[in-house]
C-alpha positions as CSV (number, residue, x, y, z in Angstrom):
1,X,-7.0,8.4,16.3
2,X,-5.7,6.8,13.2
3,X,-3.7,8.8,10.7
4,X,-5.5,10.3,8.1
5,X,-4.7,8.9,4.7
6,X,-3.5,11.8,2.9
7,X,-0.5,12.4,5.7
8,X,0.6,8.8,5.8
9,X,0.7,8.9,1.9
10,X,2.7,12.4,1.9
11,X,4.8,10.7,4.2
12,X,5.4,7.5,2.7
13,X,6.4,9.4,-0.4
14,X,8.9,11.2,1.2
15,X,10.2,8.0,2.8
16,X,10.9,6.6,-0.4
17,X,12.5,9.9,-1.9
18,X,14.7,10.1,1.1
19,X,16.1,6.5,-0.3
20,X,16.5,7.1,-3.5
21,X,13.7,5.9,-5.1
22,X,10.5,7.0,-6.9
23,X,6.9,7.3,-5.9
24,X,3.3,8.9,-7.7
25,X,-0.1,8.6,-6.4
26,X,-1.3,7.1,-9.1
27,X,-5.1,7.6,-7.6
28,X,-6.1,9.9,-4.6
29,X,-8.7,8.9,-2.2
30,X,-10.3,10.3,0.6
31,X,-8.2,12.5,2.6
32,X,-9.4,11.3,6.0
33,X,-9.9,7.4,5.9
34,X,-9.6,6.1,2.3
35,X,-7.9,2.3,2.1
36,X,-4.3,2.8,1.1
37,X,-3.2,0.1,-2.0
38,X,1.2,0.2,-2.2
39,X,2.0,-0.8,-5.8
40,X,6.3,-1.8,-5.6
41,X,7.7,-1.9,-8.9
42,X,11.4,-3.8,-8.8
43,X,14.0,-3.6,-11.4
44,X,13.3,-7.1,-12.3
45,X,10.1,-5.8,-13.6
46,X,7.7,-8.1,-11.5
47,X,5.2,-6.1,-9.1
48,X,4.0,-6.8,-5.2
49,X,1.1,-5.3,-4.5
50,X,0.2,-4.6,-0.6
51,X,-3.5,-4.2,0.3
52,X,-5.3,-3.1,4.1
53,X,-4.7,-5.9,6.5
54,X,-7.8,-7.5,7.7
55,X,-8.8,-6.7,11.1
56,X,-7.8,-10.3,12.3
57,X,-3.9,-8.5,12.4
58,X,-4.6,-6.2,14.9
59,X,-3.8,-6.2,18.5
60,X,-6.9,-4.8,20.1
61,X,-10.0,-2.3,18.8
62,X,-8.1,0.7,20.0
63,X,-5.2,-0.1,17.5
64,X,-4.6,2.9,15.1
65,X,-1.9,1.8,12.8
66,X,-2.3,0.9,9.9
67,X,-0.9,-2.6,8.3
68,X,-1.0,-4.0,5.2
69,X,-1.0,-7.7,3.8
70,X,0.4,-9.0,0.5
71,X,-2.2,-9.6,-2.0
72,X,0.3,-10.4,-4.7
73,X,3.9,-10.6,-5.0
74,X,6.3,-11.3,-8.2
75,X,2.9,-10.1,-10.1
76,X,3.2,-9.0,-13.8
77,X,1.8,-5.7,-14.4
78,X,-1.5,-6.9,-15.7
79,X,-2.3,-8.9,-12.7
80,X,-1.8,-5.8,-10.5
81,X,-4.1,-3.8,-13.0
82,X,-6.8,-6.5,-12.6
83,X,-6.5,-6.6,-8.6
84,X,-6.6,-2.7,-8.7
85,X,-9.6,-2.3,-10.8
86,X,-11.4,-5.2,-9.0
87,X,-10.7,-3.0,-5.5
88,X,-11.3,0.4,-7.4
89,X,-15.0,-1.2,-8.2
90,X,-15.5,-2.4,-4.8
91,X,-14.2,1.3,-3.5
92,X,-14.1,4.0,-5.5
93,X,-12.5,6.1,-1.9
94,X,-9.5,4.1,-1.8
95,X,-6.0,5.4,-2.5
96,X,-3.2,3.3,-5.1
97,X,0.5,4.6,-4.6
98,X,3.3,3.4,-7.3
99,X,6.6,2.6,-5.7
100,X,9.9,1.9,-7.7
101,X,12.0,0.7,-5.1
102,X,13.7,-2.6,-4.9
103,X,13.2,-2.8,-1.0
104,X,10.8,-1.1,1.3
105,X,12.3,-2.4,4.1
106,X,10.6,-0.4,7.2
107,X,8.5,1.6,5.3
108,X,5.1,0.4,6.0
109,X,4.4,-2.5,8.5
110,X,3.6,-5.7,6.7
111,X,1.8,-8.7,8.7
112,X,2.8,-12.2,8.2
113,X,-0.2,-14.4,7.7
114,X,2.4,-17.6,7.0
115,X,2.4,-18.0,11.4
């Protein structure tokens, strides 16, 4: 059983509390399934934006993690805004979490489509 979204999100807050940084859900989504979008804001002022994995990245059908992929990195804050509205239309369910933290290092798993 996967992790309901509302608990991973509470938890990835916390996570990035615990290292010093800040994070708002900037939009809540359905508590129990609702696609997770990670907004990173860096002190250089550019934006990555980390989106659900496509199903391709995971091991098996009985794989509950969840996994994101980059869908833009070293964005300016309008391309984000456009990508988030775009997904927004497409799922009005889905979660979008602002992070200001210059690394998120383990914080979520990120796939590597460049392999």
């Amino acid at each position: 059983m996967r992790l309901k979204s509302h608990i991973f999100v509470a938890s990835l807050i916390r996570s990035v509390f615990v290292r010093g940084g800040y994070a708002a859900v900037l939009r809540k989504g359905a508590e129990e399934a609702g696609a997770i979008f990670i907004r990173q804001r860096g002190r250089s002022g550019y934006e990555t934006l980390y989106a659900p994995a496509p199903q391709n990245f995971f091991d098996d059908e009985g794989d509950t993690s969840r996994r994101f992929e980059v869908r833009l990195r070293g964005a300016g804050a309008e391309d984000v805004e456009r990508a988030l509205s775009s997904e927004i239309r497409f799922d009005p369910d889905c979660w979008i979490v602002e992070l200001e933290l210059d690394d998120c290092g383990n914080l979520f798993d990120v796939v590597d489509d460049r392999g």
